[in-house]
PLY file of the C-alpha trace (Angstrom):
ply
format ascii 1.0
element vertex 390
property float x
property float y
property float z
element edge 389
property int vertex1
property int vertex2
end_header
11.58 4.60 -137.16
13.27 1.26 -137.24
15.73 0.33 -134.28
19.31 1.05 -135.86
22.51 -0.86 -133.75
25.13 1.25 -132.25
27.83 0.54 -130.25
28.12 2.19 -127.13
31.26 3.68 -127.54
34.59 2.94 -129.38
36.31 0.93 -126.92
32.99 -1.69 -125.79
32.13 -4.78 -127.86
28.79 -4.13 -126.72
26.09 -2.73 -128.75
22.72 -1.32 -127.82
19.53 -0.84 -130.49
18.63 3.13 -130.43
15.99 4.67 -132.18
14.33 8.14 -132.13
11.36 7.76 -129.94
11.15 10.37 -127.13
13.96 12.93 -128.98
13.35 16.35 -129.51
12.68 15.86 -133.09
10.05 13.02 -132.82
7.54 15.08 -131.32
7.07 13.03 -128.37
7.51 14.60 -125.20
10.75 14.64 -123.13
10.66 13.79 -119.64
11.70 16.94 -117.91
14.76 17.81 -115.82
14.77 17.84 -112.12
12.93 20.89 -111.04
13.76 21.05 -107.49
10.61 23.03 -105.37
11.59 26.50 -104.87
10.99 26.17 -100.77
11.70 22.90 -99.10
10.54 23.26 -95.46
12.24 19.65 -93.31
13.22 19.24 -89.38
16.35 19.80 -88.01
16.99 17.87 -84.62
19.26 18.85 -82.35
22.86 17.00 -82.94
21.83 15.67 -86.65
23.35 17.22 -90.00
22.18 17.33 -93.31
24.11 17.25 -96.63
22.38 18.92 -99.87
24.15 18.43 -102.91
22.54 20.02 -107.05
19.78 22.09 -105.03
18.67 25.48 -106.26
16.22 27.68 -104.08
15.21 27.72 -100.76
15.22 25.21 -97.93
13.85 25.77 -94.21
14.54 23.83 -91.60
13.28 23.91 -88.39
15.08 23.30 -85.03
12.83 22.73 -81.52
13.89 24.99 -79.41
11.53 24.43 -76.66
13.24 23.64 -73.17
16.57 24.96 -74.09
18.93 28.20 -73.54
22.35 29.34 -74.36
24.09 29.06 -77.63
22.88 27.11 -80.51
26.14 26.64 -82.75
25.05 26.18 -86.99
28.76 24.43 -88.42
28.79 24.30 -92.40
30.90 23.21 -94.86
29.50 25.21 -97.84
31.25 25.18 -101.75
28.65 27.14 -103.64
27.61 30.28 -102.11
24.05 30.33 -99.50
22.66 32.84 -98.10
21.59 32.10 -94.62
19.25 33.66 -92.15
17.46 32.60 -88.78
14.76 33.48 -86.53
13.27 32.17 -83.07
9.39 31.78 -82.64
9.46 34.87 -80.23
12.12 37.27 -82.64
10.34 40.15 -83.74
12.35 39.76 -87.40
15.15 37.35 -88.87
18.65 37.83 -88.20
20.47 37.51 -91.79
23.68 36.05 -91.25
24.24 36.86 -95.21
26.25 35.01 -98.00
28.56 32.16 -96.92
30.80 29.44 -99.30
34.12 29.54 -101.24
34.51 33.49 -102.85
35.23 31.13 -106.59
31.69 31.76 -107.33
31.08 35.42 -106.43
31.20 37.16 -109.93
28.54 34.43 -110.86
26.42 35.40 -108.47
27.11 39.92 -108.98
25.96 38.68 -112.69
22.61 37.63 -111.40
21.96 41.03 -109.82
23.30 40.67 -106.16
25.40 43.40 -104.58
28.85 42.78 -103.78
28.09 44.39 -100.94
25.97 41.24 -99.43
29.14 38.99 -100.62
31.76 40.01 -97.93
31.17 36.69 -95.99
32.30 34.70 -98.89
36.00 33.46 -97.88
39.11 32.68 -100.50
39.13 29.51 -101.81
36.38 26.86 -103.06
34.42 25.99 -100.22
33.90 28.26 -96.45
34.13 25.39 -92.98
33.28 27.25 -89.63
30.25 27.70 -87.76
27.43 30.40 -86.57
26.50 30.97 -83.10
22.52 31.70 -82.21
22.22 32.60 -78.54
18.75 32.58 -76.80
18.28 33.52 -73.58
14.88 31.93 -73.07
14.02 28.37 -72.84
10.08 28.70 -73.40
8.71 26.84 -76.28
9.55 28.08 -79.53
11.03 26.97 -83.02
14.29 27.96 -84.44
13.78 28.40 -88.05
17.42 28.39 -90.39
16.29 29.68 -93.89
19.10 28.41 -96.47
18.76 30.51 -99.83
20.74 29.01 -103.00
20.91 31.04 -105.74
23.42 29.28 -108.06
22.86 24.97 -108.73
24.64 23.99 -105.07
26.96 21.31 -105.15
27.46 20.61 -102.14
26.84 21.76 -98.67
26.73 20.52 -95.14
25.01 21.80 -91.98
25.53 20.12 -88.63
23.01 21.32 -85.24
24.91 21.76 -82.06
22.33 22.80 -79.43
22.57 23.87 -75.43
21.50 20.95 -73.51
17.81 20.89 -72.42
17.29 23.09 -69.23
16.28 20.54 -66.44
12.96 20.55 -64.65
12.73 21.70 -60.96
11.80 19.33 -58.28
8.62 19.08 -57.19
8.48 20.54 -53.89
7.48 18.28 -50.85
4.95 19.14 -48.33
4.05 17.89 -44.96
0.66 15.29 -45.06
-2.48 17.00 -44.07
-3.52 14.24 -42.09
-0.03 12.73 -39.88
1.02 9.38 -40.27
0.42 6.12 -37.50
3.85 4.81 -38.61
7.72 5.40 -39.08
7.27 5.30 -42.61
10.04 7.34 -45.04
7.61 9.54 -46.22
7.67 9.56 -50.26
9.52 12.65 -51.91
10.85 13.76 -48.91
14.41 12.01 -49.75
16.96 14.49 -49.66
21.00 15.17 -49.01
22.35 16.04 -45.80
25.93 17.07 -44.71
27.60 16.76 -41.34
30.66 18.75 -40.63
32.59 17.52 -37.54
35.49 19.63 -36.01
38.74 17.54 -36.48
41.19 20.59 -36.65
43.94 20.48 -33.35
43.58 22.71 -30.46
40.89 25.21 -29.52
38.96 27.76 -32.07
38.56 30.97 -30.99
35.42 31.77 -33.38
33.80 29.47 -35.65
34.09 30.07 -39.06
31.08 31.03 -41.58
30.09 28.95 -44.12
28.48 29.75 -47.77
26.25 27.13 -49.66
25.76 27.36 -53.01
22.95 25.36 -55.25
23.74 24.80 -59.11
26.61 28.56 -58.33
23.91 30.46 -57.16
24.53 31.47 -53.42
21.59 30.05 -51.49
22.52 30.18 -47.65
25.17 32.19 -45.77
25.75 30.95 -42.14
27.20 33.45 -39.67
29.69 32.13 -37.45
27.11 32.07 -34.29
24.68 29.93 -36.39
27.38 27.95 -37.80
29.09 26.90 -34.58
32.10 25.15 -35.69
34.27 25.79 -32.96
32.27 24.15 -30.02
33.66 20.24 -30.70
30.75 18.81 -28.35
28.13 19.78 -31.23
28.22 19.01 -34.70
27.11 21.47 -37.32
25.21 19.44 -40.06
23.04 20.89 -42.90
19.77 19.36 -45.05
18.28 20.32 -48.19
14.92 20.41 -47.79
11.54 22.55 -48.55
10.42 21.95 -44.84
12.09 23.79 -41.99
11.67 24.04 -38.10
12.65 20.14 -37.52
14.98 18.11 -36.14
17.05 14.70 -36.27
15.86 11.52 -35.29
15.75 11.67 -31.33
17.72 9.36 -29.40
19.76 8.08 -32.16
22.04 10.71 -34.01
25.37 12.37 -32.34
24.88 15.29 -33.16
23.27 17.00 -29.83
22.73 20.12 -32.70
19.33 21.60 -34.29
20.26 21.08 -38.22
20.26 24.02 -40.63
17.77 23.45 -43.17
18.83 24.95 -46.88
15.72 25.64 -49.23
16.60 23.48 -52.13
13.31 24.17 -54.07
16.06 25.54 -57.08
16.77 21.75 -57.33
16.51 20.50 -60.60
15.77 16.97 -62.23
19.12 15.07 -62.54
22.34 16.69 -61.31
22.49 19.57 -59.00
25.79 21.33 -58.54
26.89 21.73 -54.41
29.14 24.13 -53.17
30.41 24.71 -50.28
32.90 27.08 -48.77
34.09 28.47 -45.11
35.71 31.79 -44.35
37.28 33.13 -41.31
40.01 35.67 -40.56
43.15 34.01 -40.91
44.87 35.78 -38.09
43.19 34.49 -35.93
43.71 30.81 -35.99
45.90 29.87 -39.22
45.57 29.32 -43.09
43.83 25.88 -42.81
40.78 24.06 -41.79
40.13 20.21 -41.50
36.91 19.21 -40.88
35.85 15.31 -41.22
32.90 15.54 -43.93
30.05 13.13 -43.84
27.96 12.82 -46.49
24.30 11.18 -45.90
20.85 10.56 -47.18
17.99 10.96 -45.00
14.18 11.97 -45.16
11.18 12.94 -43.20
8.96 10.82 -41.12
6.82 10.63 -37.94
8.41 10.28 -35.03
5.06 8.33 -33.64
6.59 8.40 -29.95
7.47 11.95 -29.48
4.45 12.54 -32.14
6.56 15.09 -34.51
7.95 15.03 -37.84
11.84 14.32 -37.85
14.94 14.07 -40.26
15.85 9.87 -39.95
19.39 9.51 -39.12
20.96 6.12 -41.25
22.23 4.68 -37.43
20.25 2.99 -35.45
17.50 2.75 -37.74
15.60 -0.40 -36.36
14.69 1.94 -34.01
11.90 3.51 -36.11
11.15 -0.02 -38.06
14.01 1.23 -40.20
12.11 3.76 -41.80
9.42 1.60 -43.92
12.13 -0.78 -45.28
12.66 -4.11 -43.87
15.84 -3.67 -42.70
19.04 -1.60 -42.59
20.27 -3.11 -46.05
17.04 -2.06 -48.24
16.24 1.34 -46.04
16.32 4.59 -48.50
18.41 6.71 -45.45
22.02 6.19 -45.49
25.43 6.98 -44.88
27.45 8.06 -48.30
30.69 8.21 -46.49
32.70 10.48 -44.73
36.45 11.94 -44.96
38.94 14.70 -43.79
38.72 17.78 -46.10
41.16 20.29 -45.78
39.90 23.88 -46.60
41.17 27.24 -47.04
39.29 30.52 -46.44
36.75 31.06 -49.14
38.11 27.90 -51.60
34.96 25.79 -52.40
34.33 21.89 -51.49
32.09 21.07 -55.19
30.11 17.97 -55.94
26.82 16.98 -57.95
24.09 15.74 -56.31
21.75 13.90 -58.53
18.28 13.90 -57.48
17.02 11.37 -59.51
19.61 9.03 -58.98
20.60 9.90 -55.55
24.08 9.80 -56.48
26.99 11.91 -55.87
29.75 12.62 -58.01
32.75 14.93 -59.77
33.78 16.16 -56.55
36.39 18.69 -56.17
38.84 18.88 -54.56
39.76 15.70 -56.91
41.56 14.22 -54.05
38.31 13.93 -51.78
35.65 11.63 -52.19
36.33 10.23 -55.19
33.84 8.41 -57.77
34.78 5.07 -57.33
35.47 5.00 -53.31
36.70 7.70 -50.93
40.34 8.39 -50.29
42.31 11.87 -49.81
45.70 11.79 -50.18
48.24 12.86 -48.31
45.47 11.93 -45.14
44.24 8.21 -44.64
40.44 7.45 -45.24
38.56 7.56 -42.50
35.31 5.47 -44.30
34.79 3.72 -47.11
31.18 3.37 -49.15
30.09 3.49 -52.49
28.52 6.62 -54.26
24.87 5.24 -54.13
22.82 6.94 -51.79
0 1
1 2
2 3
3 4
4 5
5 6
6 7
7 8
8 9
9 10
10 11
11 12
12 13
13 14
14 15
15 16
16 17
17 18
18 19
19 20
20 21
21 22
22 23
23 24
24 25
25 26
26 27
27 28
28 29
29 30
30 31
31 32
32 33
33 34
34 35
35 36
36 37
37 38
38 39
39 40
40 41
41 42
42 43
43 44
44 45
45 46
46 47
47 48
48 49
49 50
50 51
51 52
52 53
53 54
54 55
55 56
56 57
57 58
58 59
59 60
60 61
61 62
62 63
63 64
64 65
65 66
66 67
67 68
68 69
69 70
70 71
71 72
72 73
73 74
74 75
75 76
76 77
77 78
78 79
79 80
80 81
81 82
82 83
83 84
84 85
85 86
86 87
87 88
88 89
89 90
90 91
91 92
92 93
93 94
94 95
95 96
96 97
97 98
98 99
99 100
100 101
101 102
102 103
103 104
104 105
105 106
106 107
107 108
108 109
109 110
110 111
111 112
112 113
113 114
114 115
115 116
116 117
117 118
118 119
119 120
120 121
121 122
122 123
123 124
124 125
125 126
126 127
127 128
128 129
129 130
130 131
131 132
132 133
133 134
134 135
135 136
136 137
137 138
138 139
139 140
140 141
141 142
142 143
143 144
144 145
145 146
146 147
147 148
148 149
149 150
150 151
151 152
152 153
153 154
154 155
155 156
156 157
157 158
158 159
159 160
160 161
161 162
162 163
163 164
164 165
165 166
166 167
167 168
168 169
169 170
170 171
171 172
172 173
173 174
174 175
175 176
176 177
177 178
178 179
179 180
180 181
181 182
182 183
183 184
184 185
185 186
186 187
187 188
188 189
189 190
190 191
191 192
192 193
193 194
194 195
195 196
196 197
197 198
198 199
199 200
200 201
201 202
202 203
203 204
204 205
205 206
206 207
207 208
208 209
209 210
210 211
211 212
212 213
213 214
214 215
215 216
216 217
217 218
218 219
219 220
220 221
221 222
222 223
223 224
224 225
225 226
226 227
227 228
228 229
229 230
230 231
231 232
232 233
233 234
234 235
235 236
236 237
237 238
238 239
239 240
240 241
241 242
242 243
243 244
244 245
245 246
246 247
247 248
248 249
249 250
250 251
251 252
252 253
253 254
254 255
255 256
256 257
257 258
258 259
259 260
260 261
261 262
262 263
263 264
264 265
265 266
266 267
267 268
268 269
269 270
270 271
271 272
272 273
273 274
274 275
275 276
276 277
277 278
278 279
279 280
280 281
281 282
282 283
283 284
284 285
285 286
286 287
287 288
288 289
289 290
290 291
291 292
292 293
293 294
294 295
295 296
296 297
297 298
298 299
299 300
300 301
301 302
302 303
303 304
304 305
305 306
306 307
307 308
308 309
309 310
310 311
311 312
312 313
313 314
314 315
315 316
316 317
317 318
318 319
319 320
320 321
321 322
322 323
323 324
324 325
325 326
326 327
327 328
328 329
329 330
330 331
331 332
332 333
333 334
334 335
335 336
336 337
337 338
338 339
339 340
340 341
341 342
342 343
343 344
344 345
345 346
346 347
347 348
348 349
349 350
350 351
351 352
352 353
353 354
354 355
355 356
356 357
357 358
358 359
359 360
360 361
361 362
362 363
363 364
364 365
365 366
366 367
367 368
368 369
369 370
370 371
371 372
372 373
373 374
374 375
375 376
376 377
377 378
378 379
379 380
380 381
381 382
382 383
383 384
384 385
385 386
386 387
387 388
388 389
């Protein structure tokens, strides 16, 4: 059929040449409508969203799971009624979460068959905005699997994937050398946190208080008072976190004329570890407060070659012991954080995150001690100054 001119429409001075070819009456075939697939399987990362607009069907998407625990939070903004359901790798059976979107469309979707029984998620109003929480409780590997069902031509929704943060991995733990060293050397992984607690509170304690240490709030270490021994000023009580026990400070070179108390930390994760620390004592007996000066240090183990034993270094006096491996005091791995007066009351907990990765310490509370960006406690002077870096 010849090519007749039309204009496009009544207000254009354009016109286009039409004819017949491809129209239902010319016998040639039409090029079919969309025909979206009737399951759609597609990833879902963690933090992403994805918008779906003139879908009909199913679509599955699949979250990784692996590594993570805690609540997984699904927020939608859904117009057109889905039906939603979800299941973990190790879930014997789905969880259906049922129909969600704007309640506009409901007697469309009773008309193709479904109970209004299944449609008492739908909320007033065009479109449904909130979010579904999916708690696991395991972080083995496994997939989260959303299954979105659209029964009517969807015009538009959105899902956004909020998801627990990955669960850290544990520290390896260090061991001892089969064979000992012939030098001073830092031995490598043995880099840990240690914490010296000297008695700055006025007068004479009758008992020494006990102290609690907690790793990431899980109580790790109780000290009783006699193991403690706060109250006799010419020792000073100091703790390390290590996997090794049964040794002691550098000799000849710390102040602290005291055994240290070593504190498993093989629950130490990768990356920050949450400290705690609190003391109790019976406030009758000496009052409501306690004020000791806090240093904060890195050391490590080496071999003490002279008195042939394995020893915590001490960040004084390092040259010593050939500074520990380093060249000198500047570039050495142990050192002091800082130190500062920390006032405490019975049970109230001294916090701070210990990052093993970065050997950094930070968000330390009380707020007004040891502060991220230099060390200050108001209304008491500094005592030290340093940096964070350890």
């Amino acid at each position: 059929m010849a090519g007749e001119v039309e204009k496009i429409n009544v207000r254009s001075p354009y016109y286009l040449t039409v004819d017949s070819q491809g129209s239902p009456s010319s016998g040639e075939p039409v090029p079919p409508e969309y025909d979206p697939p009737s399951t759609l399987t597609q990833p879902l990362e963690c933090g992403n969203e994805v918008n779906v607009g003139e879908d009909v069907g199913t679509r599955i998407y699949e979250v990784d799971a692996t590594n993570r625990s805690g609540t997984f939070t699904l927020s939608y903004t859904i117009y057109t009624p889905v039906k939603i359901t979800y299941q973990f790798t190790e879930d014997a059976s789905p969880t259906v979460v049922g129909y969600r979107g704007g309640d506009v469309h409901e007697q469309e979707l009773i008309d193709m068959g479904i109970p209004a029984s299944e449609l008492t998620g739908l909320v007033s109003g065009e479109f449904d905005n909130a979010g579904i929480p999916i708690v696991r409780s395991t972080d083995t590997a496994s997939t989260l699997t959303i299954t979105v069902e659209a029964p009517l031509q969807t015009d538009n929704y959105r899902l956004v994937m909020g998801c627990p943060d990955e669960t850290a991995a544990p520290v390896s733990t260090f061991s001892l050398p089969a064979t000992p060293p012939t030098n001073t050397d830092l031995l490598d992984g043995s880099q840990t946190l240690a914490l010296a607690f000297l008695n700055q509170t006025p007068g004479t304690l009758p008992v020494s208080p006990s102290m609690k240490v907690y790793i990431n709030d899980s109580l790790v270490q109780t000290l009783s008072p006699a193991s403690f021994g706060y109250e006799d000023k010419s020792q000073v009580p100091t703790i390390i976190f290590s996997s090794v026990s049964g040794l002691s400070w550098a000799s000849g070179v710390n102040p602290f004329n005291k055994t240290p108390v070593i504190v498993d930390n093989s629950s130490f994760v990768s990356g920050d570890n949450r400290i705690s620390i609190s003391f109790e004592w019976d406030t009758d007996d000496w009052g409501s407060w306690l004020q000791p000066k806090i240093d904060i240090m890195r050391t490590g183990i080496f071999r003490n070659t002279t008195a042939n034993e394995y020893q915590f270094a001490y960040y004084e006096y390092q040259g010593t012991f050939s500074f520990y491996g380093a060249t000198d005091r500047f570039d050495t791995e142990v050192n002091g954080i800082g130190s500062d007066l920390v006032p405490f009351e019975s049970g109230k907990k001294f916090v701070f995150n210990y990052n093993t990765t970065t050997r950094t310490v930070s968000n330390i509370t009380p707020s007004n001690a040891f502060p991220d960006t230099g060390f200050t406690i108001s209304p008491h002077p500094t005592v030290a100054t340093g940096g964070i870096k350890i």
